[in-house]
N, C-alpha and C positions, 0 to 999 in steps of 0.2 A: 369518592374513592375509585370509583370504575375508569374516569378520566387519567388520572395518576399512572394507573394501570397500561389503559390504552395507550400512553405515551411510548411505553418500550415496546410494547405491540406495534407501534407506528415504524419506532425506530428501526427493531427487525425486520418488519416487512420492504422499508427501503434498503438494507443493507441486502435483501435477498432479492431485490429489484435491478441494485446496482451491479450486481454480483451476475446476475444473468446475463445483464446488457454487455460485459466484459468479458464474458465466457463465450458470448456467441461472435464476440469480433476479436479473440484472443486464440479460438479452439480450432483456428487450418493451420497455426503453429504449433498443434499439440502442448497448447498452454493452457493452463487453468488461471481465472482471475485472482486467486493468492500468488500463484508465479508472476503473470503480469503486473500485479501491483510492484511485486519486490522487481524485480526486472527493470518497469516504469521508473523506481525510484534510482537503482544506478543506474539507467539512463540519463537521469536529470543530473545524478552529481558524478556521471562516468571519469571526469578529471581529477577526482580527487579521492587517494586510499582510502576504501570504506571494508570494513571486517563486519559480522556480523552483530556485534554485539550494538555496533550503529545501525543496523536496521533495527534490530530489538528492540532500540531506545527511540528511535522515530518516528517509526512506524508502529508502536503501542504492542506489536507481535509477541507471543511467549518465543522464548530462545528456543523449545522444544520445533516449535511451526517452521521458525523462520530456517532451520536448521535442515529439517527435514525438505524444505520445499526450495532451497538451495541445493543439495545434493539431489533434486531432480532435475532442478535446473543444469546443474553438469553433468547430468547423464547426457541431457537431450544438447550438452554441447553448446549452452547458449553461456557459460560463466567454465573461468579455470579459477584455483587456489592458486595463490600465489605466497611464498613464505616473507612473515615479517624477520628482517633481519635482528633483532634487538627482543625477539618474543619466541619462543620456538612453538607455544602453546596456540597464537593466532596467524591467520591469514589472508591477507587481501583479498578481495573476490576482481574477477578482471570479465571483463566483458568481451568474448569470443566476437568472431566479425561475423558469425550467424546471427549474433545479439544488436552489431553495427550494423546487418543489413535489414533489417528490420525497425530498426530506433525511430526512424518515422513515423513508422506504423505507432508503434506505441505511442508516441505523445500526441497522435492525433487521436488517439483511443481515448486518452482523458481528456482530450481537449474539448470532444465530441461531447463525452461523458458532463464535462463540467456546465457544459452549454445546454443539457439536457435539463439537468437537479434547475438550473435559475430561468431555465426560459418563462418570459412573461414579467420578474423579477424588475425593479428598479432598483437603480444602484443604493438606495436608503433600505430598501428591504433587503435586498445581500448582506451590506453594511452591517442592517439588526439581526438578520439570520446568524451568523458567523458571531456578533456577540454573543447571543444567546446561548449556540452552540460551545462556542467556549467557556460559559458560567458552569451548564450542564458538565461537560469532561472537568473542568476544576471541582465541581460538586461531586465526581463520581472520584475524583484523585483524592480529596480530602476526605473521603468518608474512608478511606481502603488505611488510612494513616491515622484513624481513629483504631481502626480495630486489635 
């Protein structure tokens, strides 16, 4: 039972591992690694209208988080709203060019980041990592739809 246990023990402790590691190469932009992540991710799909409700949904975030740490994000001027035409209730998020001058930064932050979690790793143990990891979130989605 104690193993079982230890496992979300495991998994916290790497989320508050990873979290640090982002914080301290995210924090001379007065960013925290929840902004960075969300920031990192319209980075990666900056070409294409994204509203919040698609970070919600893919990045696993409650609507409350992602909401909140958006609107800090456009205090600090890194994201504008922009109005959908055909919605009056959503809004695009658009990436300021404080958020363009920095876009490097960030995707070498997770690139760093991702080279960090596998170093050492063969591509067959990535390969079963990343299954596994995906049984585990399927097992944690399927039980939440039991309830």
């Amino acid at each position: 039972m104690d193993k079982e246990y230890d496992i979300m023990k495991f998994f916290r402790r790497i989320n508050i591992e990873i979290e640090n590691i982002i914080n301290d190469s995210v924090s001379k932009h007065n960013l925290t690694a929840s902004q960075g992540n969300i920031l990192g991710y319209l980075v990666k799909h900056k070409n294409e209208k994204i509203c919040s409700t698609d970070i919600h949904v893919k990045l696993g975030l409650s609507r409350a988080s992602v909401s909140a740490t958006l609107k800090k994000l456009r205090s600090n001027n890194f994201i504008l709203f922009e109005d959908v035409p055909y919605d009056d209730r959503r809004k695009y998020i658009v990436l300021t060019q404080k958020a363009l001058d920095i876009e490097k930064e960030i995707q070498l932050c997770f690139e760093k980041m991702k080279n960090i979690i596998y170093e050492g790793f063969s591509e067959q143990e990535k390969e079963n990592l990343n299954i596994l990891m995906e049984k585990i979130k399927q097992n944690i989605k399927n039980s939440k739809q039991l309830n």
